[in-house]
C-alpha beads as a LAMMPS data file, in Angstrom:
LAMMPS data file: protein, C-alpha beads

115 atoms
114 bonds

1 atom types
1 bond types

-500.0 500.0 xlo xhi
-500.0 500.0 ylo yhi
-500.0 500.0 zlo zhi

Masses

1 110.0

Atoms # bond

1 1 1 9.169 -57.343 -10.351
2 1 1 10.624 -55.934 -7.050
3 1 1 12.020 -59.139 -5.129
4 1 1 13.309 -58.653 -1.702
5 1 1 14.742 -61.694 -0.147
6 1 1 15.961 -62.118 3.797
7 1 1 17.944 -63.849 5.544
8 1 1 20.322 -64.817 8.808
9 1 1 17.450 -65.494 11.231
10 1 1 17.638 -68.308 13.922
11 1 1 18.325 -69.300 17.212
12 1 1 19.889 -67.490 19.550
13 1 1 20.776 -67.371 23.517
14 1 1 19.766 -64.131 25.071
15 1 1 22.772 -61.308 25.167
16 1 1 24.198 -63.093 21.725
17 1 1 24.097 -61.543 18.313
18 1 1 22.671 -61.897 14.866
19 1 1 23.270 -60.462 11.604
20 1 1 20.186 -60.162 9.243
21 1 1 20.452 -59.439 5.737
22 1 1 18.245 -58.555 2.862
23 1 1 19.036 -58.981 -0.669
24 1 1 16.624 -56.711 -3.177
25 1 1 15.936 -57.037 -6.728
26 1 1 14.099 -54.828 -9.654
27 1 1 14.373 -52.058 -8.686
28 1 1 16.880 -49.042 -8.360
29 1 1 18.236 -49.932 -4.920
30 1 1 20.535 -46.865 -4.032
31 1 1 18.077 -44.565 -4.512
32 1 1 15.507 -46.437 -2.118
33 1 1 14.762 -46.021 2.083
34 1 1 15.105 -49.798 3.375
35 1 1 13.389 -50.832 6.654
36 1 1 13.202 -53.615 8.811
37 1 1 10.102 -54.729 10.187
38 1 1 9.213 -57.627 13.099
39 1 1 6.472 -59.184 14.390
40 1 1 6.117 -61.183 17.306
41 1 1 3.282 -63.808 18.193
42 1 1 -0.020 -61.742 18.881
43 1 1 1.361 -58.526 18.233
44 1 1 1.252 -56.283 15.270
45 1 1 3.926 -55.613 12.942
46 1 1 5.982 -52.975 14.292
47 1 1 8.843 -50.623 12.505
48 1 1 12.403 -51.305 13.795
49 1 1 14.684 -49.445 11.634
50 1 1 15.111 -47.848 8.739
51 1 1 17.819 -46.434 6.199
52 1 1 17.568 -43.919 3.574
53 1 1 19.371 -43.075 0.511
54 1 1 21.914 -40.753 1.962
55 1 1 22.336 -43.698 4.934
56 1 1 20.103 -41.239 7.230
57 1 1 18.920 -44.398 10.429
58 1 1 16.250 -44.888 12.473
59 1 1 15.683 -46.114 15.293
60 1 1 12.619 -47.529 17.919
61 1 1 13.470 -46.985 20.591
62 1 1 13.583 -50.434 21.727
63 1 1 16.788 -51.415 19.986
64 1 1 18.620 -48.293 20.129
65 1 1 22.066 -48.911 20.792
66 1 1 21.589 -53.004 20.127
67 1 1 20.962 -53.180 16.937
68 1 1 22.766 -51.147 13.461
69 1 1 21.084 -50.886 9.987
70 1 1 23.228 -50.345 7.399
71 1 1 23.660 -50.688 3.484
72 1 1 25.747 -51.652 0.768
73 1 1 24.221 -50.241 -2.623
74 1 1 27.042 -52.310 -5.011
75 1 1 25.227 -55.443 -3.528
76 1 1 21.726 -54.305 -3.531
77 1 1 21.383 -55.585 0.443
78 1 1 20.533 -53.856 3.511
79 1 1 21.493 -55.452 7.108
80 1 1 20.708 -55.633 10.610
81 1 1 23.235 -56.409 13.418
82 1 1 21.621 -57.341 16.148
83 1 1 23.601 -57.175 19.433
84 1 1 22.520 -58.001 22.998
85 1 1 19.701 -59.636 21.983
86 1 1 16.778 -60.450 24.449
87 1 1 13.355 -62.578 24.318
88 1 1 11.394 -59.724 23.414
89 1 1 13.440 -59.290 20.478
90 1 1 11.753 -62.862 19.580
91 1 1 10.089 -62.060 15.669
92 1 1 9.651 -62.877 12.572
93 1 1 11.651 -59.924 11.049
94 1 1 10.866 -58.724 7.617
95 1 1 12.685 -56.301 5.194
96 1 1 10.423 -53.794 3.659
97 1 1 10.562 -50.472 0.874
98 1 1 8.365 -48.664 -0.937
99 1 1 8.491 -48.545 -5.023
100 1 1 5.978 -45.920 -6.949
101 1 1 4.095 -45.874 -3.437
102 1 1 3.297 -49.608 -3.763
103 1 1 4.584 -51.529 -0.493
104 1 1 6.834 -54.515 -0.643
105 1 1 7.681 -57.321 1.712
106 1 1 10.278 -59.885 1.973
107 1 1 8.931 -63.110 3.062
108 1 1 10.084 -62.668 6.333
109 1 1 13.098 -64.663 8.741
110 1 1 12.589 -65.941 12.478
111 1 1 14.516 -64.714 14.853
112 1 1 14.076 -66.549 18.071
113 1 1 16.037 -65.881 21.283
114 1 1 16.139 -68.051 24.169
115 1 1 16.757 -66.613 28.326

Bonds

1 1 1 2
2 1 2 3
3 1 3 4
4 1 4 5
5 1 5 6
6 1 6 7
7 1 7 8
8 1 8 9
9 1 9 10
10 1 10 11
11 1 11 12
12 1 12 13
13 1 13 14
14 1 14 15
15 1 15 16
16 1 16 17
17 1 17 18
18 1 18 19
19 1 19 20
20 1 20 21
21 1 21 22
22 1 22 23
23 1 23 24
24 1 24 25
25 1 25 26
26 1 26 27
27 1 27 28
28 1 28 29
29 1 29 30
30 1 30 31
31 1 31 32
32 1 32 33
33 1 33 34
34 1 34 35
35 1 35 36
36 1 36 37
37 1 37 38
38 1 38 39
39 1 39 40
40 1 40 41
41 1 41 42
42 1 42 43
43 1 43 44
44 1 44 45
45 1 45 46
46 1 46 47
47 1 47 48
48 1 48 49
49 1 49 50
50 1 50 51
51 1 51 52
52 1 52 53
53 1 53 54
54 1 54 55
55 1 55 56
56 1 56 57
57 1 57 58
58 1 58 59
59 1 59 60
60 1 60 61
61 1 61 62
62 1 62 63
63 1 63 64
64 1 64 65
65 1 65 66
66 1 66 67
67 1 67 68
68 1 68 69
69 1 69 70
70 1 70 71
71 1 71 72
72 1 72 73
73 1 73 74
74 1 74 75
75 1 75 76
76 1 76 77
77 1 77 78
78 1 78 79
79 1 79 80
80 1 80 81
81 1 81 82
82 1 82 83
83 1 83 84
84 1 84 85
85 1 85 86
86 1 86 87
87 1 87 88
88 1 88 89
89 1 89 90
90 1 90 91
91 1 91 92
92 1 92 93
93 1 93 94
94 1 94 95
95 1 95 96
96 1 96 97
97 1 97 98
98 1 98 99
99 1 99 100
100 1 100 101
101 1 101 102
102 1 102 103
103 1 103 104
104 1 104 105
105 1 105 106
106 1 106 107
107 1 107 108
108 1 108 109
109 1 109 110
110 1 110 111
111 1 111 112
112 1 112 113
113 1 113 114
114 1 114 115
């Protein structure tokens, strides 16, 4: 059973940093693209980043330049610094992949920034 787990959300003033992480489980990790999701109060969930195997990123353009994805396959995590952060950065962020075309979700961490 895949398992992803995140965490390193919380409360933060505005133009401080935070430094997600996501530990996975049951699956082959190295070989897998790793994103990071959010979703803020009465939006949808949007894409914010995302990794592949060969550590190829991406980007919205929202946090380009603010915030890094990266990975480290011997742990099985992927991370997200998060620099310069603003209230519209204000989510519940969620670490995501895809195994045999089936989607999976971590349960999600709150990031909340304060101006």
């Amino acid at each position: 059973q895949v398992q992803l787990v995140e965490s390193g959300g919380g409360l933060v003033q505005a133009g401080g940093s935070l430094t997600l992480s996501c530990a996975a489980s049951g699956l082959i990790f190295s070989i897998h693209t790793m994103d990071w999701y959010r979703q803020a109060p009465g939006k949808q969930r949007e894409s914010v980043a995302s990794i592949t195997r060969g550590r190829s990123t991406n980007y919205t353009d929202s946090v380009k330049g603010r915030f890094t994805i990266s990975r480290d396959n011997a742990k099985n995590t992927v991370y997200l610094q998060m620099n310069s952060l603003k209230a519209d950065d204000t989510a519940v962020y969620y670490c995501h992949t895809r195994r045999n075309l089936i989607h999976v979700w971590g349960q999600g961490t709150q990031v909340t920034v304060s101006s």
